[in-house]
DSSP file (Angstrom, degrees, kcal/mol; ACC not computed):
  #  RESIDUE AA STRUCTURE BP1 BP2  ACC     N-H-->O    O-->H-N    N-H-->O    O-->H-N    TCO  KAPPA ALPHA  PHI   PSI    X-CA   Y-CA   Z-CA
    1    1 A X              0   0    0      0, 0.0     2,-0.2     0, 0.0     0, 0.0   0.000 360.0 360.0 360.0 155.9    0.3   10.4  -22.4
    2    2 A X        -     0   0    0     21,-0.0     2,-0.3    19,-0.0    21,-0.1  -0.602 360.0-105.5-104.3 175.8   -0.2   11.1  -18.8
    3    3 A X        -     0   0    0     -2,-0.2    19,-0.7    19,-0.1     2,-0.3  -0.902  25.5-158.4-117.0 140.5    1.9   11.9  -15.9
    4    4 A X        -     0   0    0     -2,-0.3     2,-0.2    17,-0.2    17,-0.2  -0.623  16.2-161.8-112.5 140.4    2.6    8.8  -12.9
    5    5 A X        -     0   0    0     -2,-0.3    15,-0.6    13,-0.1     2,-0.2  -0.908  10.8-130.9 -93.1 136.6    3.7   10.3   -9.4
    6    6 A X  E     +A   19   0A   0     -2,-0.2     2,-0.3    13,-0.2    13,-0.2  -0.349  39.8 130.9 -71.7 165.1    5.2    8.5   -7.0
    7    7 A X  E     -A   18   0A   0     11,-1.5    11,-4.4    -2,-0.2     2,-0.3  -0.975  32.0-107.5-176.9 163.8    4.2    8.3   -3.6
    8    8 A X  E     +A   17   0A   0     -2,-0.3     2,-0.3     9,-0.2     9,-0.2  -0.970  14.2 169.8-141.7 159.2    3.4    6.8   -0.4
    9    9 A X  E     -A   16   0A   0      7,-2.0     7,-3.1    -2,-0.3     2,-0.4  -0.829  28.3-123.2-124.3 172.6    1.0    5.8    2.3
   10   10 A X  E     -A   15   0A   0     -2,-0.3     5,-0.2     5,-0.2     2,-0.0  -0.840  14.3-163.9-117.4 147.4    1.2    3.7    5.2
   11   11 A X  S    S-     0   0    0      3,-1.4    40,-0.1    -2,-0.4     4,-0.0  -0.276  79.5 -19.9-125.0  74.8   -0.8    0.5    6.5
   12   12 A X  S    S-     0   0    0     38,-0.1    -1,-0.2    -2,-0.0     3,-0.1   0.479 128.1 -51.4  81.6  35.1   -0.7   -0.5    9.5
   13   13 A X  S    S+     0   0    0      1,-0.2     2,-0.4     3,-0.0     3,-0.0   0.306 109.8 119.1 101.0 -40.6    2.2    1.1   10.0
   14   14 A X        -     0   0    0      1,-0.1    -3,-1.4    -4,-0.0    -1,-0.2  -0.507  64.6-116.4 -95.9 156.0    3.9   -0.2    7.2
   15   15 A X  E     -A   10   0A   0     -2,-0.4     2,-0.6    -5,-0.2    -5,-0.2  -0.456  32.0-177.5 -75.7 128.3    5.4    1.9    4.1
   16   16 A X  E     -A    9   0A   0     -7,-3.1    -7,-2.0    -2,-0.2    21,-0.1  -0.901  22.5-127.1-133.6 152.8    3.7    1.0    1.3
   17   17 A X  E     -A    8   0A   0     19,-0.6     2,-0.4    -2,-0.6    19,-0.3  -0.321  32.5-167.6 -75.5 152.9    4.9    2.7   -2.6
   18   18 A X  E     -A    7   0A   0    -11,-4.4   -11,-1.5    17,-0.1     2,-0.4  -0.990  18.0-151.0-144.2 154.9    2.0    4.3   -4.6
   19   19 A X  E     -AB   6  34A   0     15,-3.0    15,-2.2    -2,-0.4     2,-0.4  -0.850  17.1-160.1-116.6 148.6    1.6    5.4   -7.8
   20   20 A X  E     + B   0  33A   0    -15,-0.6     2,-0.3    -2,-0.4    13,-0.2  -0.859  14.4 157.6-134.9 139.8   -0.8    8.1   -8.6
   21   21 A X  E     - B   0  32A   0     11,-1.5    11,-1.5    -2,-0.4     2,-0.7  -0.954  35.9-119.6-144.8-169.2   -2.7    9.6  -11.7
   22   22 A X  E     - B   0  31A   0    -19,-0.7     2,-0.5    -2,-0.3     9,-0.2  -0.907  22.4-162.2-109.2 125.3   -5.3   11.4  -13.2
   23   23 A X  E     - B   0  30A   0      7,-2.0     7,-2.5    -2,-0.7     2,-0.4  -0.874  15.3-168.0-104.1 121.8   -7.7    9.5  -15.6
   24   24 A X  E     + B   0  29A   0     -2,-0.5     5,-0.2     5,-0.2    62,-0.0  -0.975  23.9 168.6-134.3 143.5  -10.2   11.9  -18.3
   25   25 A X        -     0   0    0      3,-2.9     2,-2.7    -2,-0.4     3,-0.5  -0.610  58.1 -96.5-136.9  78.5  -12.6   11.2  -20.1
   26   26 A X  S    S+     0   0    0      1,-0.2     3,-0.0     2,-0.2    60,-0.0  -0.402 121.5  24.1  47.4 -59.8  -14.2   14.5  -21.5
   27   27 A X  S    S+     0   0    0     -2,-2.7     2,-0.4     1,-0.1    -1,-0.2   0.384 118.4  67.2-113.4   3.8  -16.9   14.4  -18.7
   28   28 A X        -     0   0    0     -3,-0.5    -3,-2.9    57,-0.1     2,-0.4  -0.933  50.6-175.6-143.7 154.3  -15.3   12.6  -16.2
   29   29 A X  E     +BC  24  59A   0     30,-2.3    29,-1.8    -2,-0.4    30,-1.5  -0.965  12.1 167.4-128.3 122.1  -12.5   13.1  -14.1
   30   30 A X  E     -BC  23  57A   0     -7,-2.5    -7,-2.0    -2,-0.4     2,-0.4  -0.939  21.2-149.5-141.8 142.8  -11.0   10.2  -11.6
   31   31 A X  E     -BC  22  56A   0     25,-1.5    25,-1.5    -2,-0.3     2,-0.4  -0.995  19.9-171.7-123.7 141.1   -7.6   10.0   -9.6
   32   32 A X  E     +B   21   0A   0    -11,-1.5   -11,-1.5    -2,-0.4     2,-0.3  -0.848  11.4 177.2-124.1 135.1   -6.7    6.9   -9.2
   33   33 A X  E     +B   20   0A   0     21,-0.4    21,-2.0    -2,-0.4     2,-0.3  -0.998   4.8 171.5-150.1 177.9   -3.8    5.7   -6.9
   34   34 A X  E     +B   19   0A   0    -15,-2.2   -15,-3.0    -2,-0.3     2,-0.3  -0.901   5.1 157.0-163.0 155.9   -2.6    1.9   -6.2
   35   35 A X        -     0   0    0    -17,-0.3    17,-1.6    -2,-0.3     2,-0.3  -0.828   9.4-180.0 175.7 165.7    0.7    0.2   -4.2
   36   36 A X  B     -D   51   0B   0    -19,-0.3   -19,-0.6    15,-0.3    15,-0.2  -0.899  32.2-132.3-159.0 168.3    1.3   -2.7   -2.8
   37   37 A X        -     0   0    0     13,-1.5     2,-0.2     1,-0.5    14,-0.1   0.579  56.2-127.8 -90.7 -18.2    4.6   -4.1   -1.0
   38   38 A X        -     0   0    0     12,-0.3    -1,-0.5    63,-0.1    12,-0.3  -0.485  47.7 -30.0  89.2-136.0    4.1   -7.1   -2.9
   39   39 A X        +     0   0    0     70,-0.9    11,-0.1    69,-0.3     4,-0.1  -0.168  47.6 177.0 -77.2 151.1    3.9  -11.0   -1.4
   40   40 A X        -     0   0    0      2,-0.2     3,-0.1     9,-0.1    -1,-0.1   0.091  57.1-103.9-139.9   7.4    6.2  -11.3    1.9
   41   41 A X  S    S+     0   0    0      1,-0.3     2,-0.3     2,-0.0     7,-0.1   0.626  85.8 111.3  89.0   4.5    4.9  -15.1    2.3
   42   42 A X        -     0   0    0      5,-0.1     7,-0.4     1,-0.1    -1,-0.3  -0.862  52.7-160.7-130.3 171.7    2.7  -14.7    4.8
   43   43 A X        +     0   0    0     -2,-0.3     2,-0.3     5,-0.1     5,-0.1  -0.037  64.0  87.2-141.1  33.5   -1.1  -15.1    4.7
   44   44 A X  S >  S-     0   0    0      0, 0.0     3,-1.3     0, 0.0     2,-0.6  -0.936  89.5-109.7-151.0 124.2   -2.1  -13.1    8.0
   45   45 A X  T 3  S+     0   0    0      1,-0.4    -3,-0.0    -2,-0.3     0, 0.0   0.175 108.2  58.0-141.5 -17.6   -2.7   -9.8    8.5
   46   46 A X  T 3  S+     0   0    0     -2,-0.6    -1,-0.4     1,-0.1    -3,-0.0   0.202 128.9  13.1 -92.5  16.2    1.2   -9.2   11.0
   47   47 A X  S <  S+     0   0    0     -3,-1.3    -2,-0.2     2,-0.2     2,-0.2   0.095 101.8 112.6-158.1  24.5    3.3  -10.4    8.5
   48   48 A X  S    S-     0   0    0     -4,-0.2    -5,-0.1     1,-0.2    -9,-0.1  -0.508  73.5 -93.5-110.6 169.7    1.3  -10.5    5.6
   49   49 A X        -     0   0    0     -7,-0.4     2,-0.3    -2,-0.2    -2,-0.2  -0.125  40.9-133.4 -77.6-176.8    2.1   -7.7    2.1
   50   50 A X        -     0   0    0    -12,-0.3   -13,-1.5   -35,-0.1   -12,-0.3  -0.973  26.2-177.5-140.9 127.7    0.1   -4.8    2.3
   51   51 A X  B     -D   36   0B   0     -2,-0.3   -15,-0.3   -15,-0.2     2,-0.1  -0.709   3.8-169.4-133.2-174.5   -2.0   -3.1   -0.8
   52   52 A X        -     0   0    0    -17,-1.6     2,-0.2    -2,-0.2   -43,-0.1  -0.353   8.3-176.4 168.0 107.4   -4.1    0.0   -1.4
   53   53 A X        +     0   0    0    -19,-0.2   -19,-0.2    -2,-0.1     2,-0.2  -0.585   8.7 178.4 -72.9 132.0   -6.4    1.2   -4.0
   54   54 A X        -     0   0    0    -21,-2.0   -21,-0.4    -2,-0.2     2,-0.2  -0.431   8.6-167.9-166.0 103.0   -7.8    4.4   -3.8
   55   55 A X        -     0   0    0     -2,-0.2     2,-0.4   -23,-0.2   -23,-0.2  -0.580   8.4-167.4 -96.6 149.2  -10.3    6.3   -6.5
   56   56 A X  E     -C   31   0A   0    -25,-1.5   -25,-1.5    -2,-0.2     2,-0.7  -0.982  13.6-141.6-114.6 136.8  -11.3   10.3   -6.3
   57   57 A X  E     +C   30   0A   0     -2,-0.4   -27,-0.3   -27,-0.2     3,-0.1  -0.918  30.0 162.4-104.2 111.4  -13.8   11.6   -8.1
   58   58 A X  E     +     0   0A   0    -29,-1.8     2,-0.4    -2,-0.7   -28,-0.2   0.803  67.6   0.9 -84.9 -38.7  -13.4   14.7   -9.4
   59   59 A X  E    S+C   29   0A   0    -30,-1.5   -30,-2.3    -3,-0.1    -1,-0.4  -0.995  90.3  54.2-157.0 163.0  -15.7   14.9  -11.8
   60   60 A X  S    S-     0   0    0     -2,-0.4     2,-0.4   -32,-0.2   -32,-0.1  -0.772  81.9 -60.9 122.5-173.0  -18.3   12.9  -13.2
   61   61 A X  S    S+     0   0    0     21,-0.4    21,-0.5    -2,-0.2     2,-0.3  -0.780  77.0 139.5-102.3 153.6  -21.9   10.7  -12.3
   62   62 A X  B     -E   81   0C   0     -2,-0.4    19,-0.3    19,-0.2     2,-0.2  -0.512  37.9-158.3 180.0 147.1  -20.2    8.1   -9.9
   63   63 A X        -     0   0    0     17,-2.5    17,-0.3    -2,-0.3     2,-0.1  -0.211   9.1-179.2-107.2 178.6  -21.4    6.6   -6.7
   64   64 A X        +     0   0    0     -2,-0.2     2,-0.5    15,-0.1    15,-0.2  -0.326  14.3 161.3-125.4 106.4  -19.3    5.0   -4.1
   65   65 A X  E     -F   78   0D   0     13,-0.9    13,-3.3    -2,-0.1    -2,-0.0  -0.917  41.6-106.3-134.8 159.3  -21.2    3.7   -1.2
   66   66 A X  E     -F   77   0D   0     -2,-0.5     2,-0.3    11,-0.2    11,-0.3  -0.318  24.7-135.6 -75.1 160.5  -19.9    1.2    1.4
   67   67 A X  E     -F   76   0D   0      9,-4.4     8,-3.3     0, 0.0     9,-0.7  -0.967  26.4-168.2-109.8 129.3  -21.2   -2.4    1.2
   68   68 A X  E     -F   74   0D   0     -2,-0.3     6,-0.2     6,-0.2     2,-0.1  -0.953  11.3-132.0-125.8 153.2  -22.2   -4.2    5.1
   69   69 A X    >   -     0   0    0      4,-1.6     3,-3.1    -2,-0.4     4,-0.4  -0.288  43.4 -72.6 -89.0-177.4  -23.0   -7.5    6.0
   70   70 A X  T 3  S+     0   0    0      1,-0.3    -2,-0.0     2,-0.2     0, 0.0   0.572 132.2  43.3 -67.6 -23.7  -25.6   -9.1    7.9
   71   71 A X  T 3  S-     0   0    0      2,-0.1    -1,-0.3     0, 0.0    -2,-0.0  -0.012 117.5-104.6-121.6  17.9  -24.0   -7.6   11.2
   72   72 A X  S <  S+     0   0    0     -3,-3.1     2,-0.2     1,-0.2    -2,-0.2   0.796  70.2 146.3  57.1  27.1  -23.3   -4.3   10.0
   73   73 A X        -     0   0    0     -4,-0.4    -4,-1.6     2,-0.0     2,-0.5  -0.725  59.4-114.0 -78.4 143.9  -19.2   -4.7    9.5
   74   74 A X  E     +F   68   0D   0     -2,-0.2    -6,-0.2    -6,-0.2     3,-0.1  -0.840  48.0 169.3 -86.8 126.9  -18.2   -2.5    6.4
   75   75 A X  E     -     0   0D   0     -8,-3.3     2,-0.2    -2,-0.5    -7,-0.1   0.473  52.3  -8.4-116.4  -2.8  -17.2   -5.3    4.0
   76   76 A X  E     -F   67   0D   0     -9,-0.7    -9,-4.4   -11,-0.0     2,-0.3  -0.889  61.1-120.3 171.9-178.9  -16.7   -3.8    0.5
   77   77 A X  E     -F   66   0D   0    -11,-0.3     2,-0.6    -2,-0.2   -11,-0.2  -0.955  23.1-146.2-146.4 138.4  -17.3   -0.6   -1.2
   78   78 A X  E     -F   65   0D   0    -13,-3.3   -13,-0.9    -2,-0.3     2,-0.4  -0.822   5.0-159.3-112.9 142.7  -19.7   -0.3   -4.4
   79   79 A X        -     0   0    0     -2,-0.6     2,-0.4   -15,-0.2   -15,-0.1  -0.917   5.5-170.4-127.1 161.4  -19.1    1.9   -7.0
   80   80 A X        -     0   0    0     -2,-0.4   -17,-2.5   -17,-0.3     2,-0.2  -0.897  11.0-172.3-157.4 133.6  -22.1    3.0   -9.5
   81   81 A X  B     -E   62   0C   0     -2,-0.4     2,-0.3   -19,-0.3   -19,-0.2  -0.912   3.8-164.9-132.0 147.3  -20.9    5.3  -13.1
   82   82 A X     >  +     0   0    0    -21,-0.5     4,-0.8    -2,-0.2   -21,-0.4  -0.873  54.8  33.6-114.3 161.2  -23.5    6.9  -15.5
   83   83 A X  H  > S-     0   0    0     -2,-0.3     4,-1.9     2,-0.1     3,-0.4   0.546  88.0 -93.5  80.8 117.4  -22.8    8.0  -18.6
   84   84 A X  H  > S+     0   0    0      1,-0.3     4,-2.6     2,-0.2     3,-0.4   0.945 124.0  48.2 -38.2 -61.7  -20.0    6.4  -21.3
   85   85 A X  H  > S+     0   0    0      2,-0.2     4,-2.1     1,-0.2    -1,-0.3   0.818 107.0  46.7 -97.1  14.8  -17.6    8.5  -20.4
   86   86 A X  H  X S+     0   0    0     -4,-0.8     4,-2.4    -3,-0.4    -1,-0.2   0.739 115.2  54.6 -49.7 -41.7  -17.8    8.1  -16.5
   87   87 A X  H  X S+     0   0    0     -4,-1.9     4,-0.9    -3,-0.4    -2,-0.2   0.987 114.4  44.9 -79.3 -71.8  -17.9    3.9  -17.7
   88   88 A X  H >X S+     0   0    0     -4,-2.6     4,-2.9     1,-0.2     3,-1.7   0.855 106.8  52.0 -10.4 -89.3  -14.5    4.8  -19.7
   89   89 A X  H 3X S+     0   0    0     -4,-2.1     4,-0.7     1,-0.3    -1,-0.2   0.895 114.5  47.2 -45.3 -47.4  -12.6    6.7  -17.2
   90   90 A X  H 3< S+     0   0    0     -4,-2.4    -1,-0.3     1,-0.2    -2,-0.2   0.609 104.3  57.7-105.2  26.8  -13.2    3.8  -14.5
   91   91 A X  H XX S+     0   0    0     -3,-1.7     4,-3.3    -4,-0.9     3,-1.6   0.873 106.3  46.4 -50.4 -72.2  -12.4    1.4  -16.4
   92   92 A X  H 3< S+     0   0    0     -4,-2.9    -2,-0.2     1,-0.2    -3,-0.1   0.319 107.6  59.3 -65.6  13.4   -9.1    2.9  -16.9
   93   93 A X  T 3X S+     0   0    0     -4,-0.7     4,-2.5    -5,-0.1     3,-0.3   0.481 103.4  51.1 -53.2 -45.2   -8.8    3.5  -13.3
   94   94 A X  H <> S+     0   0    0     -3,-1.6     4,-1.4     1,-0.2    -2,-0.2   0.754 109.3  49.4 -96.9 -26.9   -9.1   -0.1  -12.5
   95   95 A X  H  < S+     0   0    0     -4,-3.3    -1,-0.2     2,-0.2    -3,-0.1   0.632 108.1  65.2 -83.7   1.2   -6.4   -0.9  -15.0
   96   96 A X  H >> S+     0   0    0     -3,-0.3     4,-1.5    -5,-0.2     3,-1.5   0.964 107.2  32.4  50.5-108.7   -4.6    1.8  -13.2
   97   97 A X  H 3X S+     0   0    0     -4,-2.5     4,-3.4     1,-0.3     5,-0.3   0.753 115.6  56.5 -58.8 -36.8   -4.3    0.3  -10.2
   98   98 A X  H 3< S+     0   0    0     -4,-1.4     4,-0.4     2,-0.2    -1,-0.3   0.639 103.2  52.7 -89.7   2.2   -3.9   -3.2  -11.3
   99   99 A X  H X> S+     0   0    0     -3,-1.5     3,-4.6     3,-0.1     4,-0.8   0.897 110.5  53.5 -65.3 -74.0   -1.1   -2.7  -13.5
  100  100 A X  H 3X S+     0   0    0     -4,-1.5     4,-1.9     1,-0.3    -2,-0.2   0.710 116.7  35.9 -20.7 -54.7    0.5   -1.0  -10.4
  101  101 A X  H 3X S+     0   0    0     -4,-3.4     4,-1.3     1,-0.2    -1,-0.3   0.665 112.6  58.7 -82.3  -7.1    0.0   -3.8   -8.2
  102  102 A X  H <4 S+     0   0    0     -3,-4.6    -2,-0.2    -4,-0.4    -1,-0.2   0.925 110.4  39.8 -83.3 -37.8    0.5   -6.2  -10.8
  103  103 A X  H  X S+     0   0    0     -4,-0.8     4,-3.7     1,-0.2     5,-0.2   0.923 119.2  52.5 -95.1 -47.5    4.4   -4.9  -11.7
  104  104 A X  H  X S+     0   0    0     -4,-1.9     4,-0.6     2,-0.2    -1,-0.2   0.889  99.0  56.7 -43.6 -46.9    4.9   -4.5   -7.9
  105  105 A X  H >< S+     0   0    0     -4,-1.3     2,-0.8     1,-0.2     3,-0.7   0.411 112.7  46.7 -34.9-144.7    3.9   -7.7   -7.0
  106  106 A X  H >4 S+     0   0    0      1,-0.3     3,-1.1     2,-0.2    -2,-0.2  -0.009 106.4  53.7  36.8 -68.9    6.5   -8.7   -9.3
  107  107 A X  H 3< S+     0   0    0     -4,-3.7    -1,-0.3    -2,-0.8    -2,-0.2   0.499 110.3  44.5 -67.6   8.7    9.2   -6.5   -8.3
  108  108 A X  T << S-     0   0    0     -3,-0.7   -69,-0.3    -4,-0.6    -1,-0.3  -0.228 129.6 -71.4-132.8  37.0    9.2   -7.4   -4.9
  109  109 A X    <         0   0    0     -3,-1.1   -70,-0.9     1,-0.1    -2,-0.1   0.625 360.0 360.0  85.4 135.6    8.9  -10.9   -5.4
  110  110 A X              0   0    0     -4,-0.2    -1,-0.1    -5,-0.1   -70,-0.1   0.358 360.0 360.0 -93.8 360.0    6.1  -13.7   -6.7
């Protein structure tokens, strides 16, 4: 089993709850941490939920490099793993975080 801390970060100002762990996988090492506020109903960016993903690499082959569009805005983030378990651990990163945002979203309302 692993160990979950709570935590939090803000976004804009607003609190939003985060959940933390570490994911290993012999040769790789990731901390993964994920919140959201859930839904508030609104679909614009002063009254709208707030969410946040956020992977560390501790150890391992992994890449992260930002993705830009035609006008050089950062628009996305790419991530690149070698190696099985590198492919493992962020997998189970990304089911991580979307558990976390899935059962918040849910506790704060659908």
């Amino acid at each position: 089993m692993y160990a979950i801390t709570a935590g939090e970060t803000r976004i804009n100002g607003q609190r939003v709850e985060t959940f933390e762990r570490e994911v290993l996988k012999d040769r790789a090492h990731l901390d993964v941490i994920a919140g959201t506020t859930g839904y508030k109903g609104r679909n614009h960016r002063d009254a709208g939920c707030r969410a946040y993903v956020g992977l560390d690499c501790i150890r391992g082959d992994f890449n992260f490099s930002p993705i830009f569009d035609g006008r050089g805005r950062m628009t996305g983030v790419e991530i690149a793993a070698c190696g099985d378990d590198s492919l493992t651990a962020l997998v189970r990163a990304l089911e991580f975080a979307e558990r976390v945002l899935d059962e918040q979203r849910l506790k704060y309302g659908d």
